[in-house]
N, CA, C and O of each residue as an XYZ file, in Angstrom:
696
protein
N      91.531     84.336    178.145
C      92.138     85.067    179.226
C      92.666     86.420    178.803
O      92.346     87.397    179.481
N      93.331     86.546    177.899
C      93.603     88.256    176.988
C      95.126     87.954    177.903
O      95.296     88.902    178.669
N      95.928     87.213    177.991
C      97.115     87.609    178.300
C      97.862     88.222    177.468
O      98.750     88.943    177.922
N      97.708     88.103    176.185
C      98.717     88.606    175.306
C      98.229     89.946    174.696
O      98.746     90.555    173.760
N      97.112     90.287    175.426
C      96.449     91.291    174.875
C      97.291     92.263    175.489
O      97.628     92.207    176.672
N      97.803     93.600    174.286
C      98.403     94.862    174.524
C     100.352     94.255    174.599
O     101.249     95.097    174.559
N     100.629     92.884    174.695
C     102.038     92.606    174.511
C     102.639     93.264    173.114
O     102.091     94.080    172.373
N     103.871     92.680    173.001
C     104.318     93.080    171.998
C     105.431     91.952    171.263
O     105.795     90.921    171.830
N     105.833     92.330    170.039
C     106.804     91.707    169.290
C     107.607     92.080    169.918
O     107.407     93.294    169.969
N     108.508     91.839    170.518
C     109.535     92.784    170.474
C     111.177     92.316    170.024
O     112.264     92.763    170.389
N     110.756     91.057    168.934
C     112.386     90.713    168.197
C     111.617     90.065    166.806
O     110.899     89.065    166.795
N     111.883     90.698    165.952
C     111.712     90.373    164.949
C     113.066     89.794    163.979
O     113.611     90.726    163.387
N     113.603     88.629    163.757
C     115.035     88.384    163.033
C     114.516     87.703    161.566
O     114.250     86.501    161.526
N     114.424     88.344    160.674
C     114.392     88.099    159.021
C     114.781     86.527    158.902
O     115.881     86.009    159.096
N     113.737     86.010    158.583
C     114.695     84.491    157.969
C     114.736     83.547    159.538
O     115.143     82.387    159.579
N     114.443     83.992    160.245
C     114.369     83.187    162.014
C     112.990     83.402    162.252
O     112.021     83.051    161.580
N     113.060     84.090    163.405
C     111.858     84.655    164.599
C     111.514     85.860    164.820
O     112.179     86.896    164.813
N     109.569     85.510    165.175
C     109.080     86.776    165.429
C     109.248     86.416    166.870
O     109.368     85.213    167.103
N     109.276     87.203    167.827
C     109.362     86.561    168.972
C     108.151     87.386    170.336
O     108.729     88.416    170.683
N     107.281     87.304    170.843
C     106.590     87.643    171.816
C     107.507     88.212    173.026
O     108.468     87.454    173.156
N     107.549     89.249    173.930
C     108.128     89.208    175.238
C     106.875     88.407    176.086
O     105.738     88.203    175.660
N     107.336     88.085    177.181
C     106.987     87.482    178.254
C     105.876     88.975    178.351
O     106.091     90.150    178.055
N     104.599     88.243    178.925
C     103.742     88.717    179.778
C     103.558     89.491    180.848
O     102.653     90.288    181.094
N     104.588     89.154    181.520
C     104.530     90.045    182.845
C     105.992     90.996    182.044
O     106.963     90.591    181.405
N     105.626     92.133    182.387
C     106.134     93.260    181.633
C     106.355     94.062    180.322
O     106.854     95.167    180.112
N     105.779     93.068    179.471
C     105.567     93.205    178.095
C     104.317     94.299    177.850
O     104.263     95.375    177.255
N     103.543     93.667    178.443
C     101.998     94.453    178.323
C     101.633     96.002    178.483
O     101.584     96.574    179.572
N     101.421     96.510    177.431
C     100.805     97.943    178.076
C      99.957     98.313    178.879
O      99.992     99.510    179.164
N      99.138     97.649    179.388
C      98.120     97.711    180.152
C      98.139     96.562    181.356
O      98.208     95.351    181.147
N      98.072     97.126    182.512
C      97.912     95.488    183.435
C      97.037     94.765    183.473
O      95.926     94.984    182.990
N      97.542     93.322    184.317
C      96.840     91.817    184.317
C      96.170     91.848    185.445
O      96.601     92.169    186.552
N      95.219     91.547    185.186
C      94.248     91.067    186.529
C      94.482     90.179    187.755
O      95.709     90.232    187.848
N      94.183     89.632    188.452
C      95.057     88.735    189.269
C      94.909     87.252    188.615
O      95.726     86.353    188.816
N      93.597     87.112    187.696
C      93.637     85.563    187.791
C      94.844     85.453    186.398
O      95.414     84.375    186.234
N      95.144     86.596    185.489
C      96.252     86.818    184.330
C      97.776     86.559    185.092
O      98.788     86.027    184.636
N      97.537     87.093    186.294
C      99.126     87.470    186.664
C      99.569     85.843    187.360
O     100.721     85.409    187.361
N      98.391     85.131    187.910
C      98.401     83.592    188.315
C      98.984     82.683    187.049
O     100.028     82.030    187.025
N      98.190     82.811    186.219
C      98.567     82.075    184.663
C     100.180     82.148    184.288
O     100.990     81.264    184.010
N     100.314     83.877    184.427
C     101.280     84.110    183.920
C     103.123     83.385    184.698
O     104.283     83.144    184.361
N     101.937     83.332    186.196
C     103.609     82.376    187.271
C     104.215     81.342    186.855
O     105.380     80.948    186.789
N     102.976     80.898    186.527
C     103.468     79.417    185.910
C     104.513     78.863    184.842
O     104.472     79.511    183.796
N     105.357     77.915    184.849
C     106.427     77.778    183.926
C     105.957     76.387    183.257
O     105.541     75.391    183.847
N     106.097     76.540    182.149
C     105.924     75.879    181.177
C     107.219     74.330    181.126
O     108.338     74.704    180.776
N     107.150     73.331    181.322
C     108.262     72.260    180.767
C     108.563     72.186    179.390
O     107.738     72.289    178.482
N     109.904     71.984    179.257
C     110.089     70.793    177.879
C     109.631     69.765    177.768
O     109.771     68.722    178.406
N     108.736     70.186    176.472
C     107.929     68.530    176.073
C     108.295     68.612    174.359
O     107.864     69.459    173.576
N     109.122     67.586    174.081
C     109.539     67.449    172.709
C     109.308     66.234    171.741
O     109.314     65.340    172.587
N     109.193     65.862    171.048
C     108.647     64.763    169.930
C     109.605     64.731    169.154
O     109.940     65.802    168.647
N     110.272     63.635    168.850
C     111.415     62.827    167.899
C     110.610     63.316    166.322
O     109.397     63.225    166.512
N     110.813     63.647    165.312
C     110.594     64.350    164.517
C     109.996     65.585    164.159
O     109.923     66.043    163.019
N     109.427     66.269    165.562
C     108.778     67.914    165.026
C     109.953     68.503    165.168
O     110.859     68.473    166.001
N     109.638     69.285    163.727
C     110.866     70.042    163.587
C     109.957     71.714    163.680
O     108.780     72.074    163.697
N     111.249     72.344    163.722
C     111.595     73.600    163.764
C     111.003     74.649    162.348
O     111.501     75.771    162.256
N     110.319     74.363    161.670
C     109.992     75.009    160.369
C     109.194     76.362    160.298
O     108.667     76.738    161.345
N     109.022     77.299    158.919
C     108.552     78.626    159.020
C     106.894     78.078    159.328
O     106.248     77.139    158.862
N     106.633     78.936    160.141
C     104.970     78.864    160.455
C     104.836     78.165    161.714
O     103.699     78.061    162.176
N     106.320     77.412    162.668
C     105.849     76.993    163.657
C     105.813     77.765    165.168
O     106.509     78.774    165.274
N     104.906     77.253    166.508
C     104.738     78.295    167.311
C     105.963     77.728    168.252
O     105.695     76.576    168.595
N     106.965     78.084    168.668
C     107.544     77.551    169.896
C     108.177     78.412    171.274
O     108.762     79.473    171.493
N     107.723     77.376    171.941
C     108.197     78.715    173.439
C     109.381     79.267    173.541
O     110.344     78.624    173.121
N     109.543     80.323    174.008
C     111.148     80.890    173.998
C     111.175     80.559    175.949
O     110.300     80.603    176.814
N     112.779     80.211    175.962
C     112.948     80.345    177.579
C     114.461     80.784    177.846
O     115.329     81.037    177.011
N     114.516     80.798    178.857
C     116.367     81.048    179.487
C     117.151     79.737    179.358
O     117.244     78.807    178.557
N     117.527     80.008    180.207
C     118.907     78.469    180.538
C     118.117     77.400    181.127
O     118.752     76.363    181.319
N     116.888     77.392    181.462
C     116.621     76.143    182.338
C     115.333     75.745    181.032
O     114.415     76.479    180.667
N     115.603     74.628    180.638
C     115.106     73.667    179.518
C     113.732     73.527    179.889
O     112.858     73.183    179.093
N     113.435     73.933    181.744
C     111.567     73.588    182.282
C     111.106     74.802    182.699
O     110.205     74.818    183.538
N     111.670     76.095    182.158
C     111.129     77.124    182.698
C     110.675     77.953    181.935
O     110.689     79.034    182.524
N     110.118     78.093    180.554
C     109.347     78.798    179.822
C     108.377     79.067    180.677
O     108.002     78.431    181.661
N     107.915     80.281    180.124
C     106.797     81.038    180.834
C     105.974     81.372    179.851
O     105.254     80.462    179.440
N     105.828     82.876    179.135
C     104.378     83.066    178.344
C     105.251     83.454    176.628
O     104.608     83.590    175.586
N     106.434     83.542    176.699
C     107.503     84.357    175.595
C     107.204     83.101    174.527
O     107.377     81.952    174.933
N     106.729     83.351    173.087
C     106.552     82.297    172.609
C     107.214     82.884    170.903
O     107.179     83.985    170.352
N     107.660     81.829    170.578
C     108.311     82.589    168.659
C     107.619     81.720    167.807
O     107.274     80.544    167.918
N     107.433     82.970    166.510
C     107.205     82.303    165.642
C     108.048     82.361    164.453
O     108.686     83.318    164.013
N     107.926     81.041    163.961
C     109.285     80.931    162.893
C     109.061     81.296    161.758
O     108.309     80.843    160.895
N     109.954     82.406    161.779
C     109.970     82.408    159.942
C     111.165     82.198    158.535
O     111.462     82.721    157.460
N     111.680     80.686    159.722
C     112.175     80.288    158.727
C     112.797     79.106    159.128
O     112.718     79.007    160.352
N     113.490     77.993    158.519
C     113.699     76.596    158.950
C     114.841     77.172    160.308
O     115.670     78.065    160.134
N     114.639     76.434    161.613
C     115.450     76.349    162.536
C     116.010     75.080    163.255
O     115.685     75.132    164.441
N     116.805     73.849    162.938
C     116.886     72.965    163.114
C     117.842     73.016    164.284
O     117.910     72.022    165.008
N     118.631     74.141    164.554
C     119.337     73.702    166.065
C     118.264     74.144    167.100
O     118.677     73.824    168.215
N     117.224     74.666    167.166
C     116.053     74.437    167.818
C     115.607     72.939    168.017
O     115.169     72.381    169.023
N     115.751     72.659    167.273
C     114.526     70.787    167.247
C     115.296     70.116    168.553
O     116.501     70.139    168.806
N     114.113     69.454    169.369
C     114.197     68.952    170.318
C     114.851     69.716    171.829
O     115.161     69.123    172.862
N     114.932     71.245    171.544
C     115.369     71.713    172.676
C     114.008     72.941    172.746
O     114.148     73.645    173.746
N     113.279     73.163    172.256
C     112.523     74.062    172.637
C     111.398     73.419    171.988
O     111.362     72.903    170.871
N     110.229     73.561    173.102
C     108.904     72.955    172.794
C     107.934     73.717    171.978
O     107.559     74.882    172.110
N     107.508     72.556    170.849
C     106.402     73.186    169.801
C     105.332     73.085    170.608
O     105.236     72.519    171.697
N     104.400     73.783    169.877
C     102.764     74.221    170.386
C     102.035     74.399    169.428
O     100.847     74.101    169.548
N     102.412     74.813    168.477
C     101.049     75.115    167.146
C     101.925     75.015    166.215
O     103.131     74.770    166.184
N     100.748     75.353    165.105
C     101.674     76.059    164.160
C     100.877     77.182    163.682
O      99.848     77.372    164.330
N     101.098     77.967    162.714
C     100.238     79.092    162.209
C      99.756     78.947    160.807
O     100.545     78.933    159.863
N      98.371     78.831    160.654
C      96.959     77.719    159.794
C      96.738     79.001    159.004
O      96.354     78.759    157.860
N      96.837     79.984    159.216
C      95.933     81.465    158.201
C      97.025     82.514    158.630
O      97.515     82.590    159.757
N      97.354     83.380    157.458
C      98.081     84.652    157.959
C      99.457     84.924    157.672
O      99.957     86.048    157.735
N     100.218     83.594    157.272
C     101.700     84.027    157.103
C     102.213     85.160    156.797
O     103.180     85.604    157.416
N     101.728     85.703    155.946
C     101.819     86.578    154.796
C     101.791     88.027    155.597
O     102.193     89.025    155.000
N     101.354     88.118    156.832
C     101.100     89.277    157.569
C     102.322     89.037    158.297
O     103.061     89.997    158.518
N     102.695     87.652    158.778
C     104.189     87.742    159.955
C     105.017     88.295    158.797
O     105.728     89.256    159.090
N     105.063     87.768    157.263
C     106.131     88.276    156.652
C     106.541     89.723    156.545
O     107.588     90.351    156.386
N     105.159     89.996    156.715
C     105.503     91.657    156.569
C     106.455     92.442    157.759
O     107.222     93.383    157.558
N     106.178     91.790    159.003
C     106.834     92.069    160.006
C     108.483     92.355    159.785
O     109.208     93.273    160.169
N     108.764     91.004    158.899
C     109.965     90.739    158.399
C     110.954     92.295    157.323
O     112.109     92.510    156.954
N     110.111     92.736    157.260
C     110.308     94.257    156.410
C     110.189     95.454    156.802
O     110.279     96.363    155.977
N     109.924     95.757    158.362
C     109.833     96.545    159.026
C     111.427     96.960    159.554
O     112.238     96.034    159.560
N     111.935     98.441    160.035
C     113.294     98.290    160.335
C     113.472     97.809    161.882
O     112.637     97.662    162.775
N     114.971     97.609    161.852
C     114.813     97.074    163.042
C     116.954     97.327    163.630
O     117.856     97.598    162.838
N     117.095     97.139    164.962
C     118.432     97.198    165.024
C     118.569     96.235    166.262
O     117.758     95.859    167.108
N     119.659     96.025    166.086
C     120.408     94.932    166.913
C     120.673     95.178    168.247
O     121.160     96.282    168.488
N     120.479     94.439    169.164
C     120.929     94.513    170.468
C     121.203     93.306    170.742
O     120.314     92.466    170.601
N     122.554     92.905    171.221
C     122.999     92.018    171.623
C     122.739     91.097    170.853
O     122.856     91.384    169.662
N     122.237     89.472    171.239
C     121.954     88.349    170.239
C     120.695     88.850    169.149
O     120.685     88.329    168.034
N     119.662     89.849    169.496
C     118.568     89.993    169.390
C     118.356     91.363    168.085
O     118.792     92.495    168.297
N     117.832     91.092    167.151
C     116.966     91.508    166.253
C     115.819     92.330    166.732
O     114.874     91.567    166.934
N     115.512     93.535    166.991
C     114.160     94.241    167.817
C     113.816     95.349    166.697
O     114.688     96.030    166.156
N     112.738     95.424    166.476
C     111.680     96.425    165.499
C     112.416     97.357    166.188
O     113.135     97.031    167.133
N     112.260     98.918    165.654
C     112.473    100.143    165.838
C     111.217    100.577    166.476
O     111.344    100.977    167.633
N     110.101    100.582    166.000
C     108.942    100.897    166.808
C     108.297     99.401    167.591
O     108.684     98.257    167.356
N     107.343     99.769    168.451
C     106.613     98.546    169.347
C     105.580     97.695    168.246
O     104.890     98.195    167.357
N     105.700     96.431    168.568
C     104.536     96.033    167.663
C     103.577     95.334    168.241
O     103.481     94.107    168.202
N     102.747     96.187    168.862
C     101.434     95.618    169.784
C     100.632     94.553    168.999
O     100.400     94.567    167.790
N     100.252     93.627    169.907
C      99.018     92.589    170.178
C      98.110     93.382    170.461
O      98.145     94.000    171.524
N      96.833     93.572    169.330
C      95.793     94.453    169.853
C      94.773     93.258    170.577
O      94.279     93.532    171.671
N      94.550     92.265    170.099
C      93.640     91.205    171.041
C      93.912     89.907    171.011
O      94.844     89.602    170.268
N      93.388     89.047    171.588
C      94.030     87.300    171.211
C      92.818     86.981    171.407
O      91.908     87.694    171.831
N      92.791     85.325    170.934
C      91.394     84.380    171.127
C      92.058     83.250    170.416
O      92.985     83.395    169.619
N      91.567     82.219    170.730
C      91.774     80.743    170.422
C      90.820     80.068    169.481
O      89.862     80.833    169.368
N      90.644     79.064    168.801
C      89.743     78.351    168.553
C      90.271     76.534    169.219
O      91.425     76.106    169.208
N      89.241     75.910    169.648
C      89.674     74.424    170.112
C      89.014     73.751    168.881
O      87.809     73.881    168.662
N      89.519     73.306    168.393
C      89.557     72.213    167.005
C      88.793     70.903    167.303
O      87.641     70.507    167.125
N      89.876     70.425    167.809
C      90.048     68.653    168.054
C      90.556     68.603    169.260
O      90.774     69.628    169.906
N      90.816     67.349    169.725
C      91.756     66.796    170.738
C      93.052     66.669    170.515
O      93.365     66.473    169.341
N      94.027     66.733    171.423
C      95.350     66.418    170.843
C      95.344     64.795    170.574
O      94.583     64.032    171.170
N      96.248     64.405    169.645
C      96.706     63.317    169.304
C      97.134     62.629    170.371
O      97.686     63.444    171.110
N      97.175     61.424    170.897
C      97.647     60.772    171.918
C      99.278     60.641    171.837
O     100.098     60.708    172.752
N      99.457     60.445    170.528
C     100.848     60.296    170.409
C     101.746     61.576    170.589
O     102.976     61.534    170.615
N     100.943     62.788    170.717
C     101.528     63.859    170.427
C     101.419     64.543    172.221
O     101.827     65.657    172.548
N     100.936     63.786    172.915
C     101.224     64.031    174.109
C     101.924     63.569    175.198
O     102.370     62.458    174.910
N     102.266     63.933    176.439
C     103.346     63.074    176.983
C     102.809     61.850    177.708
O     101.602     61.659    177.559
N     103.445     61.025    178.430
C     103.184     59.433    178.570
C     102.367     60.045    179.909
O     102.964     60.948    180.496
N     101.130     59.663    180.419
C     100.304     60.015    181.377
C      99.395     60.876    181.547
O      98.577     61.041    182.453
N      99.757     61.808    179.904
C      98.766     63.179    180.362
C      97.398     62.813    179.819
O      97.195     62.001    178.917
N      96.255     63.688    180.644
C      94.948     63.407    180.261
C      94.461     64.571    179.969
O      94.906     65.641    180.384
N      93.108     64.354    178.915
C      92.592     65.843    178.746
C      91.809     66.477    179.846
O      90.922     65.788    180.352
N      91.982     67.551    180.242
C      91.102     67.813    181.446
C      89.584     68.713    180.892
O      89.437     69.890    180.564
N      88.772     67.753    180.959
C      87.339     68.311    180.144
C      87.420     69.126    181.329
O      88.508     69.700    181.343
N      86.717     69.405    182.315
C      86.279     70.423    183.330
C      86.855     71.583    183.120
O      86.107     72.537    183.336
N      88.405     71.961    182.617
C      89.043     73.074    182.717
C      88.790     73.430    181.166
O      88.291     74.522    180.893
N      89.099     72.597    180.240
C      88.497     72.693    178.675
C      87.227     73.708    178.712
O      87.237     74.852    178.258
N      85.926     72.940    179.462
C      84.740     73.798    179.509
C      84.550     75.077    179.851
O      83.941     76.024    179.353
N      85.197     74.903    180.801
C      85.525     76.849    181.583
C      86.409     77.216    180.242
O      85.840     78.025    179.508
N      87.358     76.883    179.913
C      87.786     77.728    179.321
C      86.911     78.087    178.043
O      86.874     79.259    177.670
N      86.085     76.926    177.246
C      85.476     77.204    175.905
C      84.649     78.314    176.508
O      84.306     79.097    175.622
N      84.137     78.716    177.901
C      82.675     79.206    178.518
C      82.917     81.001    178.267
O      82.231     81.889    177.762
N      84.577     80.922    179.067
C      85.478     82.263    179.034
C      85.535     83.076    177.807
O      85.110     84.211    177.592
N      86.318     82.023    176.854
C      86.660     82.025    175.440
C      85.083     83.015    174.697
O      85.012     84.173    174.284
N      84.268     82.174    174.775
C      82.704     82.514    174.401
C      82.647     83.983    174.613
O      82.827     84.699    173.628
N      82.464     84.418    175.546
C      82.291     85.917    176.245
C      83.148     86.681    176.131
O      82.849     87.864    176.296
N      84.798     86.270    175.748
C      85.896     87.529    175.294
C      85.505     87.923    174.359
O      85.433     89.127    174.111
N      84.977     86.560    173.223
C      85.351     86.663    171.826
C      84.148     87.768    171.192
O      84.185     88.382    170.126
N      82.849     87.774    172.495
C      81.654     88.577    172.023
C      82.770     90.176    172.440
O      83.124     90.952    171.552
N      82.976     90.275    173.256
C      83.624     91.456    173.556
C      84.452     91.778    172.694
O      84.452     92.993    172.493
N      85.512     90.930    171.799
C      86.559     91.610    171.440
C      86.195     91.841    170.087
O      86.850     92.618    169.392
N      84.624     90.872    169.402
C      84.215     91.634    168.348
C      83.523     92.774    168.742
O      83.090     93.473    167.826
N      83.326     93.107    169.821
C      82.428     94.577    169.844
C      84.049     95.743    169.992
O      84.015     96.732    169.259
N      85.057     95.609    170.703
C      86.086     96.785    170.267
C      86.423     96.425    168.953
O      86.358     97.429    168.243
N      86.793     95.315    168.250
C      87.371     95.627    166.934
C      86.453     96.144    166.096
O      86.959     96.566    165.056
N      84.931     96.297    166.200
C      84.379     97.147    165.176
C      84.364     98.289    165.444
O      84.397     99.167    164.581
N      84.317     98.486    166.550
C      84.691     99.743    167.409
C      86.299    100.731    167.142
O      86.250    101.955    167.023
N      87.410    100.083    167.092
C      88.183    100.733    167.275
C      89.068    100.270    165.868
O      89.986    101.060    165.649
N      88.969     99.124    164.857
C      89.403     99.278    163.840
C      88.906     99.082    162.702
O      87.848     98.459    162.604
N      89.617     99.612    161.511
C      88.741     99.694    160.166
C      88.435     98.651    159.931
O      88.814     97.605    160.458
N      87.574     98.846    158.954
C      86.616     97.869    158.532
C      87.673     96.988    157.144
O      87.195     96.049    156.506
């Protein structure tokens, strides 16, 4: 879908979180309508009795309401245990640490609770890979995989990913 395409970092905290802004307004460039649909949607708390909070994991950021995450997602760079069980994991990060760390060394100044880079730190493109299935145990009591929407999406996925290797040879070094 390229939602996160053209977003930005925009809280980086040393030893915590890199943190994504939300989608709708983050982006330098606008969302299409079927992006700005995706983007309505709010995300629930879904939590698991031992995933913890550790450096390299992906978890949603939200406000005061525990079922209303939207697209704002952090990544940890560093153990966060008053997180565990109040904000929902999603990944973790498999290749690359070593590039969020750098983030970690960039300047940055304080506003309010929040840690923010001095300059913007754009998302130049996104893409997924689908692995496996989720674990049964690792999902909530009733949910099913939805192959039909899986397929569209692997179909989508297919055709960004030809596109977004034709701008990155295009527009960055080799």
């Amino acid at each position: 879908m390229g939602c996160y395409t053209s977003n930005h970092f925009f809280r980086v905290d040393k030893g915590f979180v890199a943190q994504t802004a939300d989608v709708v307004g983050g982006r330098s460039i606008p969302m299409n309508a079927e992006q700005n649909a995706e983007a309505s949607k709010t995300v629930p708390l879904e939590v698991v009795q031992g995933v913890k909070h550790h450096a390299g994991v992906l978890s949603m950021a939200r406000g005061a309401d525990k079922n209303g995450a939207r697209s704002s997602f952090s990544v940890l760079l560093g153990n966060a245990p008053h997180l565990d069980m109040q904000y929902a994991i999603f990944g973790k990060v498999t290749d690359g640490m070593e590039t969020l760390r750098k983030l970690e060394e960039l300047p940055t100044r304080r506003e309010g609770i929040f840690v923010m880079p001095l300059k913007r730190i754009t998302i130049l493109a996104t893409y997924w890979y689908r692995i496996n299935r989720p674990q049964p145990a690792l999902t909530l009591p009733g949910a099913t995989v939805c192959e039909d929407e899986l397929h569209e999406l692997s179909m989508r996925f297919e055709s960004q990913a030809e596109e977004l290797q034709r701008v990155r040879k295009k527009c960055l070094p080799a």
